[in-house]
C-alpha positions as CSV (number, residue, x, y, z in Angstrom):
1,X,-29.6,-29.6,-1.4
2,X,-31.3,-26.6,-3.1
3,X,-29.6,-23.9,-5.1
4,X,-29.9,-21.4,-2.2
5,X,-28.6,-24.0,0.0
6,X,-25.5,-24.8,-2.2
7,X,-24.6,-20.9,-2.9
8,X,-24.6,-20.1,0.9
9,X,-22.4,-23.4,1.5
10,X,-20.1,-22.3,-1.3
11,X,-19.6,-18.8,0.2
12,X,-19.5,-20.0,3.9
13,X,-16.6,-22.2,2.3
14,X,-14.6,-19.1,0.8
15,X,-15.1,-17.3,4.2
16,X,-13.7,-19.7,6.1
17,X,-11.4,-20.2,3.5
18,X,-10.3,-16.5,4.0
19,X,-10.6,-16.9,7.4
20,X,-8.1,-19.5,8.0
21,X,-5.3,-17.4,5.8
22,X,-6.1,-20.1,2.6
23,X,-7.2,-16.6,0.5
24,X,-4.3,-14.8,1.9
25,X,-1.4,-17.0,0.7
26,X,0.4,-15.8,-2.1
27,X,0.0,-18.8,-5.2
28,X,-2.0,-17.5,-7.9
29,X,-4.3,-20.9,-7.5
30,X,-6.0,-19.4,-4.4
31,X,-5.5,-15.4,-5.7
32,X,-7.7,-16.2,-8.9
33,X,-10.5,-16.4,-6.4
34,X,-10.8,-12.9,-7.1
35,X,-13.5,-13.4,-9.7
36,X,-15.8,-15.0,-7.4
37,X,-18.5,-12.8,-5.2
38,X,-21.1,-10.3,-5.7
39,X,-21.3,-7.8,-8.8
40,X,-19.4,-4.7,-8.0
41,X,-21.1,-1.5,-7.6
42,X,-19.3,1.0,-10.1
43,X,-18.1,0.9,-13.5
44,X,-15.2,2.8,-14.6
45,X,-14.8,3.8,-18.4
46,X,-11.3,5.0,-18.2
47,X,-8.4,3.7,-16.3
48,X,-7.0,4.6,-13.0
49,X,-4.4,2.4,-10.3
50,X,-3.2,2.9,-6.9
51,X,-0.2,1.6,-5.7
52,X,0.6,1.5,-1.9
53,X,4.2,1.1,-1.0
54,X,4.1,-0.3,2.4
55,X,7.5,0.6,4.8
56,X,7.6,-2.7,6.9
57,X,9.3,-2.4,10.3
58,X,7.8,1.6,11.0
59,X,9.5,4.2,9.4
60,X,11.6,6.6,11.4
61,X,9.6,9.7,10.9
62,X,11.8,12.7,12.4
63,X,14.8,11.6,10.2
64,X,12.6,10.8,6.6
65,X,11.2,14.2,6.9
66,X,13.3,16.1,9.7
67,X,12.2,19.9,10.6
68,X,14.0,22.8,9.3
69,X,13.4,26.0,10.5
70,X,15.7,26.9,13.3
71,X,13.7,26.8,16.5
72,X,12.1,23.3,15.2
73,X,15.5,21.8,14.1
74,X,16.9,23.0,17.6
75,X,14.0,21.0,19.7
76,X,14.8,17.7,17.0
77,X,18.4,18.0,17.3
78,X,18.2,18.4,21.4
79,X,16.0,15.4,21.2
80,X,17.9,13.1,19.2
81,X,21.8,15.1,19.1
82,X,23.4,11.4,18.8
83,X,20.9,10.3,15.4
84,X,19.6,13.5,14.4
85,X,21.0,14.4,10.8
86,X,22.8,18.1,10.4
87,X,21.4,20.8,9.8
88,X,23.6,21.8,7.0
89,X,23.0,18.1,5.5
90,X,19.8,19.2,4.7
91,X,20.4,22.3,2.6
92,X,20.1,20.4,-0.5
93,X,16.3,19.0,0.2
94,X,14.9,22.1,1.7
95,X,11.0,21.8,0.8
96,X,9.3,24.9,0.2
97,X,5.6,24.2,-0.6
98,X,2.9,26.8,-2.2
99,X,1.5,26.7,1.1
100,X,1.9,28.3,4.1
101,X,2.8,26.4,7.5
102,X,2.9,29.5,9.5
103,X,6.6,29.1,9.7
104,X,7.3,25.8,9.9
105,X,9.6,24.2,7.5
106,X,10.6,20.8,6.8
107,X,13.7,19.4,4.4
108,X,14.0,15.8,3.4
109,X,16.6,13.3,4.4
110,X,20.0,13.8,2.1
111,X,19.4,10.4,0.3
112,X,15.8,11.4,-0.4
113,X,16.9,14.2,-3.3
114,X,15.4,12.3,-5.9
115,X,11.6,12.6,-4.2
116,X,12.5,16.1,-3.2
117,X,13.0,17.2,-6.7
118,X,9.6,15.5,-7.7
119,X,8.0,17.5,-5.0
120,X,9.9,20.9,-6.3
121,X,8.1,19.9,-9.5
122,X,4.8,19.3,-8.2
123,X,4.3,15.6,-9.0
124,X,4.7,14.6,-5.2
125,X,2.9,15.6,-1.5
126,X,4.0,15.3,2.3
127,X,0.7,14.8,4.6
128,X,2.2,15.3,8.3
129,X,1.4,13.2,11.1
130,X,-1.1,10.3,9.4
131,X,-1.5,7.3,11.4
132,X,-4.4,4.7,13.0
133,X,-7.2,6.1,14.7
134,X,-10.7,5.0,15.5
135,X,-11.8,8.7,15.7
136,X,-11.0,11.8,16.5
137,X,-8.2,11.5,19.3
138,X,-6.9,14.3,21.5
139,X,-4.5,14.1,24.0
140,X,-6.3,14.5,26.7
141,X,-8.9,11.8,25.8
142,X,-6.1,9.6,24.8
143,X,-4.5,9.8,28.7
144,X,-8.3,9.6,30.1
145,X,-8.8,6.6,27.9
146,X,-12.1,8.2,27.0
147,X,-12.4,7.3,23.3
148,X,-11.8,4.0,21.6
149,X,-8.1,3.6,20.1
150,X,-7.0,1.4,17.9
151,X,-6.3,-1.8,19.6
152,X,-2.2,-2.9,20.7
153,X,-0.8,0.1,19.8
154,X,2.7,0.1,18.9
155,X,2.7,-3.6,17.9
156,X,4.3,-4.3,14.5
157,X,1.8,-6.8,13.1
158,X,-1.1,-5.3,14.7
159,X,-0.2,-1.9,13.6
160,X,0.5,-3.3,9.7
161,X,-3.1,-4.7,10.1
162,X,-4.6,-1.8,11.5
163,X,-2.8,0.5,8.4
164,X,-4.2,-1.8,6.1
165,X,-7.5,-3.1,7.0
166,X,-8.8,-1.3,9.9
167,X,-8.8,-3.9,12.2
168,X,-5.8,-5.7,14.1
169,X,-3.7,-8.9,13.1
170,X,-6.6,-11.4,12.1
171,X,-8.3,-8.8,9.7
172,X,-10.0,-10.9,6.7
173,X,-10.2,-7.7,4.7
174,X,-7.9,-4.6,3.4
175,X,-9.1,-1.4,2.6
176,X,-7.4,-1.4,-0.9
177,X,-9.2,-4.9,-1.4
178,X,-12.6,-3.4,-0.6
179,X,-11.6,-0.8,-3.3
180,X,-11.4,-4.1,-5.6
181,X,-14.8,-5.3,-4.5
182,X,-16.8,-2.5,-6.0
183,X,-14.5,-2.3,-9.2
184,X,-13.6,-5.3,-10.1
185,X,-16.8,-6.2,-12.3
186,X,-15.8,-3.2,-14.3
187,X,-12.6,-5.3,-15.3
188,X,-11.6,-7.8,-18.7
189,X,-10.5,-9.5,-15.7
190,X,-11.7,-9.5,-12.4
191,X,-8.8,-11.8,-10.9
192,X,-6.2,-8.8,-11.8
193,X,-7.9,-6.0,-10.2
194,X,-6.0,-6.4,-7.0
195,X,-1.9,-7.0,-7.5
196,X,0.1,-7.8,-5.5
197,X,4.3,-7.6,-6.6
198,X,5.8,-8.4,-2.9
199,X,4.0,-11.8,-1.7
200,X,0.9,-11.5,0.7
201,X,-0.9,-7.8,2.3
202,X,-4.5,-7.6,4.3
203,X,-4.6,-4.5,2.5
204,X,-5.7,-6.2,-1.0
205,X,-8.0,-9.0,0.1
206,X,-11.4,-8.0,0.1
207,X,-15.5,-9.1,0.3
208,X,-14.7,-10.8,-2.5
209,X,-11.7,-9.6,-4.5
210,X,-8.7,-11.7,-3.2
211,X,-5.1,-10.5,-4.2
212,X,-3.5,-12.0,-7.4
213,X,0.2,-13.2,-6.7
214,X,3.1,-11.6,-9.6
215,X,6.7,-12.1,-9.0
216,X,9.3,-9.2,-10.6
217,X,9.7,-10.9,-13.9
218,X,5.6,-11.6,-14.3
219,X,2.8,-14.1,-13.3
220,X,3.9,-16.8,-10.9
221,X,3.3,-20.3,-13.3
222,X,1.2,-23.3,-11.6
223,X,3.5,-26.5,-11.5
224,X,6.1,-24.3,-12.4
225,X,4.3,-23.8,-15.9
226,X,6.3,-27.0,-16.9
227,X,5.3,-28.9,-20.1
228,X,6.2,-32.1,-19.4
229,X,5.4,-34.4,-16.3
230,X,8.3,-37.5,-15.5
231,X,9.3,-36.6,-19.1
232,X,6.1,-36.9,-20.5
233,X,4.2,-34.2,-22.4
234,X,1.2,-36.6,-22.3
235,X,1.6,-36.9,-18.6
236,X,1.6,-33.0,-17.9
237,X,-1.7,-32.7,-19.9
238,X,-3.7,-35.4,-18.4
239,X,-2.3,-33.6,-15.2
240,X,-4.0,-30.4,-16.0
241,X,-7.1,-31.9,-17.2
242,X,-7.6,-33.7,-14.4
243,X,-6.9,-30.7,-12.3
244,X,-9.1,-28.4,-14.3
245,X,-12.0,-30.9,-14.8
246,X,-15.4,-29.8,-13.6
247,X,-18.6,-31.6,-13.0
248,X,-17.8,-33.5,-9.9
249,X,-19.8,-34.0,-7.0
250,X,-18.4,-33.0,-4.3
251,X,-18.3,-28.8,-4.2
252,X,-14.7,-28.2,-3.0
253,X,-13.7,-30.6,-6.0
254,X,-15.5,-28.9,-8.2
255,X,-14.3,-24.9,-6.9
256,X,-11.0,-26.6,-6.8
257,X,-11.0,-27.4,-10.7
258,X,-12.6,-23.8,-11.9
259,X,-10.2,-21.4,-9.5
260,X,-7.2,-24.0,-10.8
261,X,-8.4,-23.6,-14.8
262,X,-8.8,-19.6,-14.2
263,X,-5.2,-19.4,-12.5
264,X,-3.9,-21.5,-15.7
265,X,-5.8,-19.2,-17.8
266,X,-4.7,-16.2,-15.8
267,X,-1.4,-17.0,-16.5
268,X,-1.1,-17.5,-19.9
269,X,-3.1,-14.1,-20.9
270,X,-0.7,-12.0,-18.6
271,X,2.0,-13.5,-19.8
272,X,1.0,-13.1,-23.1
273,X,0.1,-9.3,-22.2
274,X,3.3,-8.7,-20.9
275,X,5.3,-10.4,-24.1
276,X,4.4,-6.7,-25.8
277,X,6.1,-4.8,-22.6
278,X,9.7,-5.9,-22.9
279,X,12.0,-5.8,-20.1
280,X,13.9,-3.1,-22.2
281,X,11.5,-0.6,-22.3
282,X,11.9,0.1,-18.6
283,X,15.5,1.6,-18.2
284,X,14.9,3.5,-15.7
285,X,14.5,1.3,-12.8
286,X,17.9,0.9,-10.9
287,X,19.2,-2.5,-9.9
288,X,20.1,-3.9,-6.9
289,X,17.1,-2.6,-5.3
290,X,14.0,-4.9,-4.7
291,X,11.6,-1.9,-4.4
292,X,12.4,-1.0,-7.9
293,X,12.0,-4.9,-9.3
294,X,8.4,-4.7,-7.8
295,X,7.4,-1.2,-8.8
296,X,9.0,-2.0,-12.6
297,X,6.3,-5.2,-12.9
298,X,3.7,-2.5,-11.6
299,X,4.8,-0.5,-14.0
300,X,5.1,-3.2,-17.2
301,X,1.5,-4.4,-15.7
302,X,0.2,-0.7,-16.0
303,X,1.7,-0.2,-19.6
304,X,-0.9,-3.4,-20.6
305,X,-3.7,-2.6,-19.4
306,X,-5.6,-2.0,-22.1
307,X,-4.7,-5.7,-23.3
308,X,-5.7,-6.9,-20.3
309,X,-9.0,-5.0,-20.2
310,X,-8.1,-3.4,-17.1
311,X,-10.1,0.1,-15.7
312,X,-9.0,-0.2,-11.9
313,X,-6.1,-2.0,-10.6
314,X,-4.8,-1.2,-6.9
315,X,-1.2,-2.8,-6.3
316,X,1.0,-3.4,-3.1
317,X,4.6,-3.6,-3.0
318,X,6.7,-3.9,-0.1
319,X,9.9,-2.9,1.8
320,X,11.6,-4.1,4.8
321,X,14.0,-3.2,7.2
322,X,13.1,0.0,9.1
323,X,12.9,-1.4,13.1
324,X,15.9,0.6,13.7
325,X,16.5,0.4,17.6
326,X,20.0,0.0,16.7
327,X,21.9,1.5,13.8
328,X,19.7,4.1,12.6
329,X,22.6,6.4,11.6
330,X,24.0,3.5,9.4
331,X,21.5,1.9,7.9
332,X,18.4,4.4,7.1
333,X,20.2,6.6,5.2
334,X,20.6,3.2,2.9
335,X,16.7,2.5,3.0
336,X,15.3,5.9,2.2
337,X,17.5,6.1,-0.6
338,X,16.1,2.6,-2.0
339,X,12.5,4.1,-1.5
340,X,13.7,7.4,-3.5
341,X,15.5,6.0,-6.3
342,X,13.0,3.3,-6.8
343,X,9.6,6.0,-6.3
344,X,11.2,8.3,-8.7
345,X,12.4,5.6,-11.5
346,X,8.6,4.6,-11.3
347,X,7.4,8.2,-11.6
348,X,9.7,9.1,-14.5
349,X,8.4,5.6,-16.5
350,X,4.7,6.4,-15.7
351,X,5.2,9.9,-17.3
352,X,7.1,8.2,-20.6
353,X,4.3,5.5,-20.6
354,X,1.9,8.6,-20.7
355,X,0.4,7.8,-17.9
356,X,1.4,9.6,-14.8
357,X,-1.9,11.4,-14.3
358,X,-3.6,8.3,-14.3
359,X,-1.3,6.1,-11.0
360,X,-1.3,7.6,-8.0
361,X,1.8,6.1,-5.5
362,X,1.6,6.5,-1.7
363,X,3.4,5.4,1.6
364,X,2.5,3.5,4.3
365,X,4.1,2.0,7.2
366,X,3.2,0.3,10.7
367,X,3.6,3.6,12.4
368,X,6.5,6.1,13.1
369,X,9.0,5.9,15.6
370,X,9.9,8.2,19.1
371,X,11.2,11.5,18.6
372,X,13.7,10.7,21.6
373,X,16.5,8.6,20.6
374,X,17.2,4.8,22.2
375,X,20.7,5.0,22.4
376,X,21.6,4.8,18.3
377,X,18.2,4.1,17.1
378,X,14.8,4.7,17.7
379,X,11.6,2.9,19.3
380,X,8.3,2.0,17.8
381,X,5.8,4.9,17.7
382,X,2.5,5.8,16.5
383,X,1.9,8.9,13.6
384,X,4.1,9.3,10.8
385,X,5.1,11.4,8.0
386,X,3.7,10.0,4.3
387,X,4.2,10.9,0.7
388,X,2.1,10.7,-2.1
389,X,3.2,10.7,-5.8
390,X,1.3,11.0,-9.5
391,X,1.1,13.4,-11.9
392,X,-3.0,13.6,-10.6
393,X,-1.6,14.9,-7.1
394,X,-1.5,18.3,-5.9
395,X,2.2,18.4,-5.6
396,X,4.2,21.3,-4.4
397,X,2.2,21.3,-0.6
398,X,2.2,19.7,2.8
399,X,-0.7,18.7,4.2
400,X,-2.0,17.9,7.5
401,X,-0.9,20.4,10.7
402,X,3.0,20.0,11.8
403,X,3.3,18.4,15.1
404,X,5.0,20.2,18.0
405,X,8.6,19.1,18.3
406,X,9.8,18.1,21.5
407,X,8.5,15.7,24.3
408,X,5.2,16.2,26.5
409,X,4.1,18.5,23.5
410,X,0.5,18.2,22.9
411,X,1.0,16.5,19.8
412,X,3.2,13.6,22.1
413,X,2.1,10.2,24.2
414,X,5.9,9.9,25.2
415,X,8.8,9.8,24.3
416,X,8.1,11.9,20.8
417,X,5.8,9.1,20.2
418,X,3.0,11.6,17.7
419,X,-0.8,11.3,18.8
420,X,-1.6,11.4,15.0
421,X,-4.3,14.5,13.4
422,X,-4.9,12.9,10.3
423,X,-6.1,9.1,10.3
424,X,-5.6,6.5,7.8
425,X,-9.2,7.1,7.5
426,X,-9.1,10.4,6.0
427,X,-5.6,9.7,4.2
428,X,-7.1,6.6,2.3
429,X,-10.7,8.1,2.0
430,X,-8.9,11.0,0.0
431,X,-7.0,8.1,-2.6
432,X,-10.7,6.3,-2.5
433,X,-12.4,9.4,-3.8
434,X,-9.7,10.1,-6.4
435,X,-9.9,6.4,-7.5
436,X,-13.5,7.1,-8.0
437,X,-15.6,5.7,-4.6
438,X,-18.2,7.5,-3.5
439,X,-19.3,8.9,-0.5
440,X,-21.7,6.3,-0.3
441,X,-19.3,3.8,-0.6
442,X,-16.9,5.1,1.4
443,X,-18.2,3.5,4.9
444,X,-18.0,0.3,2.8
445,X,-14.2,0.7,2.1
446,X,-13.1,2.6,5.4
447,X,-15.7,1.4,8.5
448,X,-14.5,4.0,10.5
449,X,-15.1,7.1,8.2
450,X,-18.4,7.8,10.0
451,X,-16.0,8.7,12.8
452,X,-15.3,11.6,11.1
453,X,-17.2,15.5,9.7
454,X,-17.8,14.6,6.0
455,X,-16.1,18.0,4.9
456,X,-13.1,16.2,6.7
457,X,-12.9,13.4,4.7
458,X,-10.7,14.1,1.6
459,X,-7.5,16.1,2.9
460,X,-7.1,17.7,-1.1
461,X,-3.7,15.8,-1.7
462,X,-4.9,14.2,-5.2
């Protein structure tokens, strides 16, 4: 077999590989893949991280960020009287941004005061209405069916896919992973440009970056990182020799032996890494909350960076439980207030670390929810209301146009359900360009940028 012949074997291999959800599962034995692939196309000198915070489950849009002014509130409360929160609850997280809405207002939900206050002091944005598009959508071409949408709207998985990688469930690449791809050169280590705190995500695999695997208290440990095998110490280290040992003949042996030995490696420098960053310096984070555990290893992770020989890391931590059909009153309350305490503890410890202006934090979810209520919840949807948070951001504003409240508004497909203005395109092409892609990069992150005017593509948030 020649050389050409073997490279294209070996990278068929990690396609398929990827293909087959082998590069997707969350051990680091498969996530130190990440080294592997073609040199990266930029080099950053200083240091810079993105952390999405993914909503599983679609967040309920009209009651994270309800409307405030009279005549709006009046069309939210008339669509949703049994779910929709008071007025008078909301007096406390009133937003009032530098800019001007033409008289629109928002406020945020009670339990969201902690995010509210970061917004009063400029360190967080709203951008109204984000969601997946394939282009441009109005509503008219979206009842003629005369554009291309994205494909089984208002399907959980297909949505979270579609958020994340611009392609439905089955996607073999994120957009934050494509990020990695042209950074990750740039890196001391390549396998921990990509990080993810919650298990698996589309959104950090890419060409050739593949996500690296952390639990809350650090690096997950191969063979449980034991150091003896049926009580033997001998045992354990003919174990990982033979498990590390290269030069066989057979390919998949030998990739088998060097991602195994990088993982083991892996492990022991972030470990090592994170021995400087004790638990104790992170007060902040509250407990009982498993957003905070995740964003508190982002934030140990970020504090080390300069051990690790980091310059770009993107991260991805996770939070379930918002398909509320049923019990919306009850239980949302209880999950925006885990998002907000554990956003702002992780804002707060960035800005002690002395690096808030350097991690820039943003939502995401599978879509919003219907304005009109289903009995005492709501139904899946399509745009949403995001936040973005750093002390890089353009804080203080709302971006994006506010949606017409009511149903068979133009802004509506049914039910409430918002056709969205601003894509995930433009949302994530705006975080690209802060991160430091360029425009002629972007396509290569975000294949459906092209979609879109060029003067359209960075909304201005950070």
């Amino acid at each position: 077999m020649s050389c050409f012949d073997h490279d294209q074997s070996r990278r068929a291999f990690l396609k398929r590989a990827g293909t087959l959800g082998l590069a997707g599962v969350a051990t680091p034995f498969v996530t130190s893949l990440a080294a592997i692939g073609e040199a990266a196309a930029s080099v950053a000198t200083d240091y810079k991280a993105l952390v999405c915070v993914f909503l599983y489950g679609g967040n309920d849009y009209a009651n994270t960020l309800p409307p405030y002014d009279q005549a709006s509130y009046n069309l939210y409360n008339a669509a949703r009287s049994n779910i929709a929160l008071s007025r008078d609850a909301l007096a406390n997280t009133i937003l009032n941004p530098t800019n001007s809405l033409g008289g629109r207002q928002y406020a945020m939900a009670p339990t969201m005061a902690p995010m509210a206050s970061l917004f009063d002091a400029g360190k967080l944005a709203v951008a109204l209405n984000v969601g997946t598009l394939v282009q441009p959508t109005t509503k008219a071409q979206y009842n003629a069916n005369s554009v291309k949408l994205p494909p089984k709207l208002f399907s959980h998985n297909d949505q979270q896919s579609y958020f994340q990688a611009s392609n439905p469930e089955g996607a073999t690449s994120g957009w934050g992973g494509r990020i990695g791809d042209l950074f990750q050169s740039g890196n001391g280590s390549a396998t921990l440009t990509c990080v993810n705190a919650s298990g698996n995500a589309v959104y950090l695999t890419g060409k050739a970056a593949v996500q690296y695997a952390v639990g809350t208290g650090g690096p997950i440990p191969l063979v449980n990182n034991a150091t003896s095998l049926y009580s033997s110490t001998t045992a354990m280290s003919t174990l990982k020799s033979l498990i590390t040992a290269n030069g066989a003949a057979n390919i998949l042996a030998n990739e088998h032996a060097r991602v195994t030995k990088r993982a083991l490696d892996t492990y022991t420098q972030l470990s090592g890494a994170l021995a400087n960053a004790p638990v104790a310096n992170f007060p902040l984070f509250p407990s009982g909350n498993s957003l905070a555990d995740q964003l508190k290893i982002v934030a140990r992770m970020i504090s080390v960076s300069n051990e690790l020989g980091a310059k770009r890391q993107v991260f991805f931590v996770s939070l379930g439980g918002f398909d509320m059909h049923d019990f919306l009153v009850r239980d949302h309350p209880t999950q925006t207030a885990l998002v907000a305490n554990a956003l702002n503890a992780f804002y707060q410890t960035t800005a002690n670390l002395g690096v808030a202006d350097k991690v820039t934090t943003f939502t995401a979810s599978d879509f919003g929810r219907t304005l009109q209520s289903n009995d005492d919840g709501s139904d899946h949807g399509w745009g949403s209301h995001h936040f973005v948070m750093g002390g890089a951001v353009n804080g203080k504003k709302i971006y994006g146009t506010a949606p017409a409240v009511g149903n068979g508004t133009n802004d509506d497909v049914g039910q409430g359900r918002l056709l969205p203005t601003l894509s995930v395109d433009q949302y994530a092409a705006t975080l690209a360009s802060w991160f430091g892609v360029s425009n002629s990069d972007m396509a290569t992150v975000l294949p459906n940028i092209g979609n879109y005017n060029q003067s359209t593509w960075n909304i201005g948030f950070v």
